[in-house]
C-alpha positions in Angstrom: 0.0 0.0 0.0 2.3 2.9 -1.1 1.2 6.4 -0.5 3.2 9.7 -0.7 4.9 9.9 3.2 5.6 14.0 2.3 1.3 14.6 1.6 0.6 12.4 4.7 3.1 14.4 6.9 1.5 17.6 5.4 -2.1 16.3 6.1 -0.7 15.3 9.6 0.7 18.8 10.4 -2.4 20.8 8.7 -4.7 18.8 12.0 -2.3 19.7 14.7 -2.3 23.4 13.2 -6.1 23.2 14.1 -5.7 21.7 17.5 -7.5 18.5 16.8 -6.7 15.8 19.2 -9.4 12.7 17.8 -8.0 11.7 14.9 -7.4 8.4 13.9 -5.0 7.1 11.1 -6.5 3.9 9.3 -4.9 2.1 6.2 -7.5 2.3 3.3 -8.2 3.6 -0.4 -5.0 2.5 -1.0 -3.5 5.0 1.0 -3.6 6.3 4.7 -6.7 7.6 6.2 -7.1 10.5 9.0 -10.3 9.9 10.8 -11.7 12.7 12.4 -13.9 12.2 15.4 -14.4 8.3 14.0 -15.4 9.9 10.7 -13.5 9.7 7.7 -12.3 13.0 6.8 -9.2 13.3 4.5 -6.8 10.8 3.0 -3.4 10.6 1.4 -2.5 8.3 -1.3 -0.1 7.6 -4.2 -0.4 11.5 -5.4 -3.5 13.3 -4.4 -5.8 13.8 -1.6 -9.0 12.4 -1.2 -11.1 14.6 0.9 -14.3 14.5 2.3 -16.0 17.8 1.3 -20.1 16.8 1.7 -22.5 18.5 -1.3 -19.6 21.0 -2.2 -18.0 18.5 -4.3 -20.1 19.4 -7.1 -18.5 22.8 -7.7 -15.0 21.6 -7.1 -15.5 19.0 -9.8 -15.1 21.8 -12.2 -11.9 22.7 -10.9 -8.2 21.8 -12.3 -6.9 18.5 -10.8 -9.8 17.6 -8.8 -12.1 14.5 -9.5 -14.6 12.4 -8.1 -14.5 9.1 -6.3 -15.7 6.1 -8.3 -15.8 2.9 -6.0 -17.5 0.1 -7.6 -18.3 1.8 -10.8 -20.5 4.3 -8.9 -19.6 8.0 -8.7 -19.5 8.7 -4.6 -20.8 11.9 -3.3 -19.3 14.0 -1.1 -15.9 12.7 -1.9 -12.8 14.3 -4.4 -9.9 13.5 -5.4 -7.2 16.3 -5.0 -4.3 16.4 -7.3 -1.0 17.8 -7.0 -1.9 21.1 -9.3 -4.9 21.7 -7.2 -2.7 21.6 -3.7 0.6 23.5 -4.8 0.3 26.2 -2.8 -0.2 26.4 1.4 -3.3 27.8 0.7 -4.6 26.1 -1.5 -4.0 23.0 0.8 -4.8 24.4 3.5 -8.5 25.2 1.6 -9.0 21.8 1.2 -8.3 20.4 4.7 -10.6 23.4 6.2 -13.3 22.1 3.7 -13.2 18.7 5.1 -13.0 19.6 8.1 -15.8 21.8 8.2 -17.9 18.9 6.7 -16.7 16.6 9.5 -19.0 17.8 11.8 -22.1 17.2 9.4 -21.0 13.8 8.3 -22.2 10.5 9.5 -20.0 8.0 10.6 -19.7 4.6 8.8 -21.4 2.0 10.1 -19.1 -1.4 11.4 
């Protein structure tokens, strides 16, 4: 399961920046998962970011570098892909972890 160590540090340090102490890091999608409050929030993987954004995924579709999440041949709401071009800058990083992080506190927890 190879995922990009620098993005994952980068994910890691944006969360301690906003002081969160219940996060969780799980192996999945391929990548590494940070788990916010028990809900999935963002994760890093081979070269982009998948975040967990809620209904304001349908505008950032139409942005450079981001797409959605197909899992089973099903397009997945709430979910985007991030890719390097749309995360170059700090802030433009740091937009998308404040995006899923502000959709954590709407989102439902998986069921076990």
């Amino acid at each position: 399961m190879a995922y990009d160590e620098k993005l994952a540090d980068r994910i890691r340090e944006a969360l301690v920046e906003h002081g969160l102490t219940d996060v969780e890091e799980k192996k999945m999608f391929r990548g590494i998962c940070f788990m916010v409050n028990g809900k999935m929030c963002v994760c890093a993987s081979a070269d982009e970011m998948l975040c967990r954004i809620g209904p304001e995924y349908k505008e950032a579709l139409e942005l450079n570098g981001v797409r959605g999440m197909i899992r089973n041949g099903k397009a997945l709401k709430d979910f985007v892909f991030v890719g390097a071009d749309a995360m170059k800058t700090k802030q433009q990083f740091d937009s998308w972890i404040r995006k899923a992080l502000a959709f954590n506190k709407f989102a439902k927890a998986t069921k076990k």
